[in-house]
Backbone as CSV, one residue per row, in Angstrom:
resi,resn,N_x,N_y,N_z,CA_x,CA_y,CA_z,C_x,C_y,C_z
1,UNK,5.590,-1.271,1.410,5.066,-0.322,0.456,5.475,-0.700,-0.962
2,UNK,7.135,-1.195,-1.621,6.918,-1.498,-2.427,5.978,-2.823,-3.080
3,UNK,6.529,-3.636,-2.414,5.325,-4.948,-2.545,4.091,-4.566,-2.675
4,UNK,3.892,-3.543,-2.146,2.052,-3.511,-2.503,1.710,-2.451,-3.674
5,UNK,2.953,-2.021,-3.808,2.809,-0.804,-5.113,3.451,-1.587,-6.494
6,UNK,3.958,-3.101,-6.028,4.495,-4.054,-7.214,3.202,-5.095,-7.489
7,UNK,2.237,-5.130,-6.707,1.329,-6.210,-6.671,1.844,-7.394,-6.379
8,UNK,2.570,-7.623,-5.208,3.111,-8.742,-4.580,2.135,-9.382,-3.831
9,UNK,1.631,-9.837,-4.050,0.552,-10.617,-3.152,1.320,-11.488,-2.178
10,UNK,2.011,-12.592,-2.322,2.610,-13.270,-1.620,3.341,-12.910,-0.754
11,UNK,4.014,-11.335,-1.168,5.192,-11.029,-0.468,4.253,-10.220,0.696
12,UNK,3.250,-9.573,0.288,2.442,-8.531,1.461,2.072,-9.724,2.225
13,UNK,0.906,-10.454,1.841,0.831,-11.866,2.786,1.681,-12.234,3.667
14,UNK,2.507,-12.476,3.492,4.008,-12.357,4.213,4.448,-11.921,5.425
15,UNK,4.879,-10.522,4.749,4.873,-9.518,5.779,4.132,-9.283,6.129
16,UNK,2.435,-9.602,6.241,2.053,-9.398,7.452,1.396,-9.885,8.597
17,UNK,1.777,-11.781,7.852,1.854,-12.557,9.239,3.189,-12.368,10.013
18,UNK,4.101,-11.975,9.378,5.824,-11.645,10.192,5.178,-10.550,11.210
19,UNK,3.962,-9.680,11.224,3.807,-7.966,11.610,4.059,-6.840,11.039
20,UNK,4.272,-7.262,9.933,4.297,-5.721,9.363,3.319,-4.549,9.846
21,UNK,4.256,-3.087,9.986,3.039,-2.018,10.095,2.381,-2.187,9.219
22,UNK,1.247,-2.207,8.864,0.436,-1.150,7.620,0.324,-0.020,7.240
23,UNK,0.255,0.855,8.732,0.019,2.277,8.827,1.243,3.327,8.723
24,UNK,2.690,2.215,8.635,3.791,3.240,8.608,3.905,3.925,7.274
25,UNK,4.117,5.095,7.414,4.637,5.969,6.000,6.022,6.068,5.643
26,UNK,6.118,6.185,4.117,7.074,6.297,3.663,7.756,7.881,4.131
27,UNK,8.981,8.507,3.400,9.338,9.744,3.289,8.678,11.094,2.772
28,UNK,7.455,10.484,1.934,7.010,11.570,1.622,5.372,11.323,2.092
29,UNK,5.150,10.382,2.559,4.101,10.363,2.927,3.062,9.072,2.492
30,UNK,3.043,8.646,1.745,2.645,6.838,1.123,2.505,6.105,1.953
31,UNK,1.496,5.866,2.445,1.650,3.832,3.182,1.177,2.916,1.943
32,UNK,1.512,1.634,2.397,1.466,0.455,1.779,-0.030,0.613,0.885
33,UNK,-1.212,0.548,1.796,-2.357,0.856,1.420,-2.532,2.302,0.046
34,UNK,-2.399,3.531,0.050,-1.915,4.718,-0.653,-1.658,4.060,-1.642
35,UNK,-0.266,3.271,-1.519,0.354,2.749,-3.184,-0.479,1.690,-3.810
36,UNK,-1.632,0.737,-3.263,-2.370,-0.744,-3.551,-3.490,0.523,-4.358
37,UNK,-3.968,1.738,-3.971,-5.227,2.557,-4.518,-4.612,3.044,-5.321
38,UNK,-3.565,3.601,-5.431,-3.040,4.788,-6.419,-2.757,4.017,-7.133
39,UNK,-2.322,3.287,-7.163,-1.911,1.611,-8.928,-2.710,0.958,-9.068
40,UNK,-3.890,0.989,-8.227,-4.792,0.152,-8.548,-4.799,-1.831,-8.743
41,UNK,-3.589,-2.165,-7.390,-3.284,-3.553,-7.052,-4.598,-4.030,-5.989
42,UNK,-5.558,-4.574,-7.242,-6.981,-4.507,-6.504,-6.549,-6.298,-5.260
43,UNK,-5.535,-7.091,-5.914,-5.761,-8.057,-4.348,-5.121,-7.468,-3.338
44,UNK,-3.712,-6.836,-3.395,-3.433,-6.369,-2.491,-4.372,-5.235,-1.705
45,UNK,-4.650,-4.353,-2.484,-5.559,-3.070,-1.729,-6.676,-4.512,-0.803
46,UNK,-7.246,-5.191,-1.775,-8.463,-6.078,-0.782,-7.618,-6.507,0.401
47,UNK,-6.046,-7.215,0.839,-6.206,-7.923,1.820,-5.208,-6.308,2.919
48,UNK,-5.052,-5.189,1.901,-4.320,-4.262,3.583,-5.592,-3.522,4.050
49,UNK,-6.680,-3.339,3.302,-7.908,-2.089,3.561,-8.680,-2.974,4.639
50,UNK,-8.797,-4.275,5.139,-9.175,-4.425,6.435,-8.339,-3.871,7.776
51,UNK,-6.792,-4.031,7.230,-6.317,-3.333,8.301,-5.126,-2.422,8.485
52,UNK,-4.988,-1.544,7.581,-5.314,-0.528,7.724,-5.924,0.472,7.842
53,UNK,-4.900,1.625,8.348,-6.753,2.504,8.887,-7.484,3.582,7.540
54,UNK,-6.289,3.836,6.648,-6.745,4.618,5.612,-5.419,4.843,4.468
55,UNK,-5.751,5.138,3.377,-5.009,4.611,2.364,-4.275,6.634,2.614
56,UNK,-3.049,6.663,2.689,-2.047,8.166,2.810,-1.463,8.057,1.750
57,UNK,-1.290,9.528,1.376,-0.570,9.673,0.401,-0.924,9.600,-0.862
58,UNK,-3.061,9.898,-1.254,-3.268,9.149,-2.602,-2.836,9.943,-3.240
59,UNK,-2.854,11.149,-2.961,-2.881,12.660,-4.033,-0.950,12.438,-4.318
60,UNK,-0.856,11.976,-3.417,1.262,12.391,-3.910,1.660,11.076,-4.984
61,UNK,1.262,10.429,-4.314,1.220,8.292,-5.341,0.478,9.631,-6.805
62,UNK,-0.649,10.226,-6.569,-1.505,10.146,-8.000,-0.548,11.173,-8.961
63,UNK,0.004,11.965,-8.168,0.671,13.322,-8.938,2.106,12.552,-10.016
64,UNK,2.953,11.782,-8.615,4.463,11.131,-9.224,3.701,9.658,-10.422
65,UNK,2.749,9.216,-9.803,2.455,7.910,-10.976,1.861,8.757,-12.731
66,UNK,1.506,10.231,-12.515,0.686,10.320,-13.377,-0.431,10.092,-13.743
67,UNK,-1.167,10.140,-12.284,-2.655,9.761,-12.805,-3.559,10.465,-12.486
């Protein structure tokens, strides 16, 4: 989640030939995907939105980012 809310491309790449979940949530509710829409990290959002199943958490990412 942070990597994809930092625009880590390399590092999400990464983790998710290692397996990373996609779909796990943070504490308040955020997955990886959530934070790539709510910041608007358009490569990352392109390579988790094939697989994941849906971006959580946009409204809480949109409230704490200010947007």
């Amino acid at each position: 989640m942070t990597e994809a809310a930092g625009n880590e491309l390399v590092t999400v790449n990464f983790l998710l030939s290692a397996g990373a979940e996609v779909n796990s949530k943070n504490d308040i509710g955020i997955n990886a995907l959530g934070y790539a829409e709510c910041l608007d990290t358009e490569e990352v959002r392109a390579v988790l939105a094939p697989r994941s199943e849906k971006a959580e958490g946009l409204e809480i990412c949109r409230k704490i980012a200010g947007r």
